[in-house]
C-alpha positions in Angstrom: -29.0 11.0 -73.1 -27.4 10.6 -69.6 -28.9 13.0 -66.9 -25.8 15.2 -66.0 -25.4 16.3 -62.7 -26.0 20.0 -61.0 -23.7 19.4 -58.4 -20.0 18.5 -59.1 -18.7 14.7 -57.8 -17.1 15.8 -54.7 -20.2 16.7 -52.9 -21.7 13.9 -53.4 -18.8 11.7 -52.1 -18.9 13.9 -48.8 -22.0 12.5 -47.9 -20.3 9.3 -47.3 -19.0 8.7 -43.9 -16.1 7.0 -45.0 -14.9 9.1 -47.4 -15.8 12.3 -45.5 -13.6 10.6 -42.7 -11.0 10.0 -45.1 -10.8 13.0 -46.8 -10.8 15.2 -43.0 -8.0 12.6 -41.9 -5.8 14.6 -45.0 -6.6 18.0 -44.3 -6.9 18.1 -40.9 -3.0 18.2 -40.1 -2.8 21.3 -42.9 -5.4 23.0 -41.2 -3.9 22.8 -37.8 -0.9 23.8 -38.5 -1.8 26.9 -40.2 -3.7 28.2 -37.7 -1.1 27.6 -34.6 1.5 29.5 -37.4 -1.2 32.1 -37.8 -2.4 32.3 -34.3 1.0 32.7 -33.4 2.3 35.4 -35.7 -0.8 37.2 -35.4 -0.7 37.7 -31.5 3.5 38.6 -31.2 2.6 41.1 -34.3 -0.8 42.9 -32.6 1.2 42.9 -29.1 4.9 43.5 -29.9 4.9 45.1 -33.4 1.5 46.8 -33.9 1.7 50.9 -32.8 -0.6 52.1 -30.2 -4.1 53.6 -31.0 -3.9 57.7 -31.1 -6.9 57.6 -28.8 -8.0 54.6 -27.1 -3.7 53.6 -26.4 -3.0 49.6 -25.9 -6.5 49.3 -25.0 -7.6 49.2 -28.5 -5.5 45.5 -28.8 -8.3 43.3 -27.4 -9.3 44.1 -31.5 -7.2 41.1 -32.3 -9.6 38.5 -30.3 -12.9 40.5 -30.4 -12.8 41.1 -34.3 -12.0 37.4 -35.3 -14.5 35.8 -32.8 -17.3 38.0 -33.9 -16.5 37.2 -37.5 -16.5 33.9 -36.8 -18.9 33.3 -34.6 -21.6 34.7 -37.4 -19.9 32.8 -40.4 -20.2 29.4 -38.1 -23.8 30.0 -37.9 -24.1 30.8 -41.4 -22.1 27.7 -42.0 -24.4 25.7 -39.7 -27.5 27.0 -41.2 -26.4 26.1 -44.7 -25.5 22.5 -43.8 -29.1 22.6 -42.0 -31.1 23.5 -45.3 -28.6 20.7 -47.1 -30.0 18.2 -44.6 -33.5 18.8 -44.8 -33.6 18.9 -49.0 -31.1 16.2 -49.7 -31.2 14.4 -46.5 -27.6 14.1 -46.2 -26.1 12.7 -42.8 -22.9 14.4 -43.2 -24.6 17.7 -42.9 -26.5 17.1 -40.0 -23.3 16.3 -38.9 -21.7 19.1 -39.7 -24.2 21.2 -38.5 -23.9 19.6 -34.9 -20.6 20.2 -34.6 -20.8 23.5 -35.5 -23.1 25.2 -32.6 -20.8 24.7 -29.8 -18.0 26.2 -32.0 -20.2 29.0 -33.0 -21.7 29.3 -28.9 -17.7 29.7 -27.8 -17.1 32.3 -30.5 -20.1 34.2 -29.9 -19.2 34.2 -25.9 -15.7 35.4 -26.6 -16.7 38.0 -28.6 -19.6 39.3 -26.5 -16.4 38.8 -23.2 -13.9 40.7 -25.3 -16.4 43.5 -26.2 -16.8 44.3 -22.7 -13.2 44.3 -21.7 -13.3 47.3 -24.7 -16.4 49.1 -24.1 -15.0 49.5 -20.3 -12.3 51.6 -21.1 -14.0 53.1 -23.9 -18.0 53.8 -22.9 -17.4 53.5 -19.4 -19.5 50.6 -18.7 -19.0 46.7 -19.0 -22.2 46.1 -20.9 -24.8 48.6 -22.7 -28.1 47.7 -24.9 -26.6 48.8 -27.9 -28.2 47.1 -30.8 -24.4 45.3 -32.1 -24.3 44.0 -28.5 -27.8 43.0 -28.0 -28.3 41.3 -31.4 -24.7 39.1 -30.5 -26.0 38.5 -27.3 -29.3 36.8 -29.3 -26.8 35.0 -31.4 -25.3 33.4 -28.6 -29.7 32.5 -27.1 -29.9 31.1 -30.4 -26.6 28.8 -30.4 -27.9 27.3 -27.0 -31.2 26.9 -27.9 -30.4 24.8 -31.1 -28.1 22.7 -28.9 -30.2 22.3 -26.0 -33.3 21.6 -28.5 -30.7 18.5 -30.4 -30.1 17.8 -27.1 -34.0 17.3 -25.4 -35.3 15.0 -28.8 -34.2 11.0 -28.8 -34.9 10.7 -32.8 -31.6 12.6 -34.0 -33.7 12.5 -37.4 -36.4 14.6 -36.3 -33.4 16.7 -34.1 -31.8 17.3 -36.9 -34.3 18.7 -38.7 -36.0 20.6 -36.1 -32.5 22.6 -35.2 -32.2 22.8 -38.9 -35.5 24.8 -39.1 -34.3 27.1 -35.9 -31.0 27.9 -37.4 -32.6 29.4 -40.6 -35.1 31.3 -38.8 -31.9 32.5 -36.7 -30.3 33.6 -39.7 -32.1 37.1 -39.8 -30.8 37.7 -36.9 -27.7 38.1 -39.1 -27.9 40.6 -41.5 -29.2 43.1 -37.6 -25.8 42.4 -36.4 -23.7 43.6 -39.5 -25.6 46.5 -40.5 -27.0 47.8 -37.3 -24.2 50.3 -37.0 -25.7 52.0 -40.5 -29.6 51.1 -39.7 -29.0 52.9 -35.8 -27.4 55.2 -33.7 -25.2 53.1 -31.9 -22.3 53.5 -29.6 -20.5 50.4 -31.3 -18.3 51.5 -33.8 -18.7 50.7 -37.6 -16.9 47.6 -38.9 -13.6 47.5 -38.4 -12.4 44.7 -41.2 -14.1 44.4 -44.7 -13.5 42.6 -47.9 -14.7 45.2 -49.8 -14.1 48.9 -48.6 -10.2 50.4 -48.0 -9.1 49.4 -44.2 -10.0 53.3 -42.0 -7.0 51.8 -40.3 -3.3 51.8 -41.0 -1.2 49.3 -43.0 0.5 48.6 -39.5 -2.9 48.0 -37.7 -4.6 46.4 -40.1 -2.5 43.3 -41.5 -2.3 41.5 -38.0 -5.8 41.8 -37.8 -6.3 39.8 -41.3 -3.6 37.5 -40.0 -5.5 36.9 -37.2 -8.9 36.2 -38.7 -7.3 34.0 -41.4 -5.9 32.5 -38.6 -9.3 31.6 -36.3 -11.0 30.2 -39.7 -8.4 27.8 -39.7 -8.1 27.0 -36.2 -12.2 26.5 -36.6 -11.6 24.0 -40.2 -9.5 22.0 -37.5 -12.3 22.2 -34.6 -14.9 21.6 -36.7 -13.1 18.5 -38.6 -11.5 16.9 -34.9 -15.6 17.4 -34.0 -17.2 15.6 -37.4 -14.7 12.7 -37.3 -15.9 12.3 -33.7 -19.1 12.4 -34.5 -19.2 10.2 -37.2 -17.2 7.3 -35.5 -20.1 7.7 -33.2 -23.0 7.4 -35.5 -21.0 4.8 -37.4 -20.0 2.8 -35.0 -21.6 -0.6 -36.5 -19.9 -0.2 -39.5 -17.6 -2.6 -40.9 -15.2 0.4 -41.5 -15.4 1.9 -38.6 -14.7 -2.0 -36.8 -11.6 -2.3 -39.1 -10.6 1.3 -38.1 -11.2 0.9 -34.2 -9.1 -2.2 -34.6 -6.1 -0.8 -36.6 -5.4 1.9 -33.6 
């Protein structure tokens, strides 16, 4: 009897080049275009349409960046983590890829996030910046984003790069779990978590619908970074190719 497969057929054809190149070329345009819709009808909703905060006023809008961007910017570094263990157990290029193009991705989110955070906790603590664990255990995220790039970055062998980033980013990843839930392990100034899949919104209908607009709408715009990245990267790495020749020539 025929060994049958754990994994289904498509993941296996990802960790072609070619077909991983072929198969972004397809979605990419999708992806791109749902996030400029979203993008778009998330910010004239959350600035024109969305009522004012009973307490903190207009300020409370910069929720519409900050939000998204810290959700984000944790999920790309889950994202890059996972891609990092798929590397190192079934040596697949195409996650080592995937993993590289994720950290400046994940760095730019984390930055926004941390930039947006002060622009709120001005109005609202009083102060640009305070060690509060949420903020100090982003502001790690963001050390540990530019230490896996700067460490791809000082090693020649991409091989052993790839695989020493890899080991980083899921030692990293307990750095994860402090950042959700050190609101509820902490006293903290930083309120508790504002969007959740699986607890009733504290906020209104109103409030709370251009927020998920806007977070649906920064995955997508990050499918279409990531992809624009990967297909960048792997014309690179694949350059001697006959495929990639053909390709090059064709344009």
């Amino acid at each position: 009897m025929a060994n049958k497969s754990i994994l289904p057929l498509w993941f296996y054809k990802l960790a072609s080049p070619k077909y991983c190149y072929q198969y972004t070329t397809k979605l990419l345009p999708w992806f791109a275009g749902a996030a400029i819709a979203l993008l778009c009808v998330g910010i004239a909703w959350a600035l024109l349409f969305a009522p004012q905060d009973y307490q903190q006023g207009n300020s409370f809008r910069i929720i519409y960046m900050h939000v998204p961007s810290a959700i984000l910017a944790q999920s790309i570094y889950l994202t890059m983590a996972i891609c990092g263990a798929i590397g190192i157990i079934w040596k697949m290029k195409i996650a080592d890829m995937v993993a590289y193009a994720c950290a400046p991705i994940g760095a730019s989110m984390a930055f926004l996030a941390l930039i947006t955070g002060a622009i709120w906790g001005k109005p609202t603590w009083g102060s640009w910046w305070v060690w509060d664990a949420r903020l100090t255990s982003m502001l790690i995220l963001l050390f540990l984003y530019f230490g896996i790039m700067a460490l791809y970055s000082a090693m020649d062998n991409k091989t052993l790069a790839a695989k020493a980033t890899a080991i980083l980013s899921l030692v990293g990843l307990v750095n994860i779990p402090v950042i959700k839930y050190s609101v509820d392990w902490w006293n903290t100034l930083h309120q508790s978590a504002t969007f959740s899949l699986t607890k009733k919104p504290a906020m209104p209908i109103e409030m709370w619908l251009p927020l998920l607009v806007m977070v649906i709408g920064f995955y997508c715009w990050f499918a279409t970074a990531l992809m624009l990245r990967l297909r960048n990267e792997i014309l690179i790495r694949e350059k001697r190719a006959q495929w990639v020749k053909k390709l090059v020539t064709q344009v």
